[in-house]
N, C-alpha and C positions, 0 to 999 in steps of 0.2 A: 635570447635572454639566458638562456644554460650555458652558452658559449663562454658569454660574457662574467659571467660567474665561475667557471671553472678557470679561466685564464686569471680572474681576483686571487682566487683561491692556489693555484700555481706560483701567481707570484709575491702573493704569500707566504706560502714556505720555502720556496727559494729564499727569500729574503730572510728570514728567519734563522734555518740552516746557514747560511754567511754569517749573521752576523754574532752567533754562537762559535763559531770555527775563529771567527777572531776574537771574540771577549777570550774564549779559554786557552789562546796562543798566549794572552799577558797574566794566565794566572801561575804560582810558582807551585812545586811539589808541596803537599801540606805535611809528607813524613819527613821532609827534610829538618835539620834541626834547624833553630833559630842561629839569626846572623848572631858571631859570634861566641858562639857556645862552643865553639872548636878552641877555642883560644882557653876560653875556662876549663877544658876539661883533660888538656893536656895534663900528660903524666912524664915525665923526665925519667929515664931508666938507663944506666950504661949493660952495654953486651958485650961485652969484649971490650975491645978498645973504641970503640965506636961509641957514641950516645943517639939513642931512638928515641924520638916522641913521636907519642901514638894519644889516639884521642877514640874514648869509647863514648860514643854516640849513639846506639840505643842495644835495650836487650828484647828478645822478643822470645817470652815463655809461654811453653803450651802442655797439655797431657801427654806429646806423643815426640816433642822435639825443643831445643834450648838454642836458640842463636844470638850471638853478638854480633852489633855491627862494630867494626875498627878501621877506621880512618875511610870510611864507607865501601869497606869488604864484609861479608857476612861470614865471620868461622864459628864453628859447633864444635863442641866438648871433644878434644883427642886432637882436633885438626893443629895447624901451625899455621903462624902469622908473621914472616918476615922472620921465620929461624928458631922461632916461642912458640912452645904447644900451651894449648886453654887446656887450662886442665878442671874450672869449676866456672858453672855461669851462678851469680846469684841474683836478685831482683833488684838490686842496684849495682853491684858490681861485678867483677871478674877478675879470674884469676888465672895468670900464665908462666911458665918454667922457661926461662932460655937454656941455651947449651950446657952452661958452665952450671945451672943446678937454681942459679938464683931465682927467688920467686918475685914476679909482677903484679900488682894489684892495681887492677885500673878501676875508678869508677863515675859513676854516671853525674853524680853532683860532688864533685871532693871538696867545696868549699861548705857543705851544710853537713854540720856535726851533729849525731842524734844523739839524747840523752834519756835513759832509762829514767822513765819518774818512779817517783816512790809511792808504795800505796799510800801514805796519808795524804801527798800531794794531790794524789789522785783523787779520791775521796774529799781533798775542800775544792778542787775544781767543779763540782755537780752540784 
């Protein structure tokens, strides 16, 4: 009777184990961005004579360290990206210097414009 229990029990989580190794083979990365948003987030910048599109895809801010991801490389404040040092990470956006001096602003939603309300606005929203 134990035997027959423990071989249950075996093929039990055998079967369990498999079929967790295959559900999580069809699931995608959940920090990937959405389909898509590569295309929204493109920024058009000339370097020289060349034109770079570059897409910043996420920022990641901490107490201790400031990272961009760009075109799905991770650079940090000082570093360079394709010839452009970041020279400021902020919580929607970034900021990078190519060779010749000019500055890049890339950011995370450039289609939504934020708009300072005004205190009375503010005060009949409540």
């Amino acid at each position: 009777m134990f035997d027959l229990r423990l071989k249950i029990l075996l093929t039990l989580i055998l079967t369990l184990s498999v079929a967790s190794t295959v559900m999580a083979a069809g699931l995608s990365d959940p920090m990937q961005p959405p389909q898509g948003i590569k295309k929204r987030t493109m920024v058009s910048s000339t370097q020289g004579d060349t034109k770079v599109r570059w897409a910043l895809q996420s920022i990641l801010l901490g107490p201790k360290r400031a990272i961009a991801i760009i075109d799905g490389t991770p650079v940090s404040p000082g570093e360079r990206y394709q010839g452009a040092r970041l020279l400021k990470i902020d919580s929607d956006g970034v900021m990078l210097q190519n060779r010749d001096g000019k500055k890049i602003v890339l950011q995370l939603t450039p289609s939504i414009h934020k708009k300072k309300v005004s205190t009375d606005t503010e005060i009949s929203l409540r």
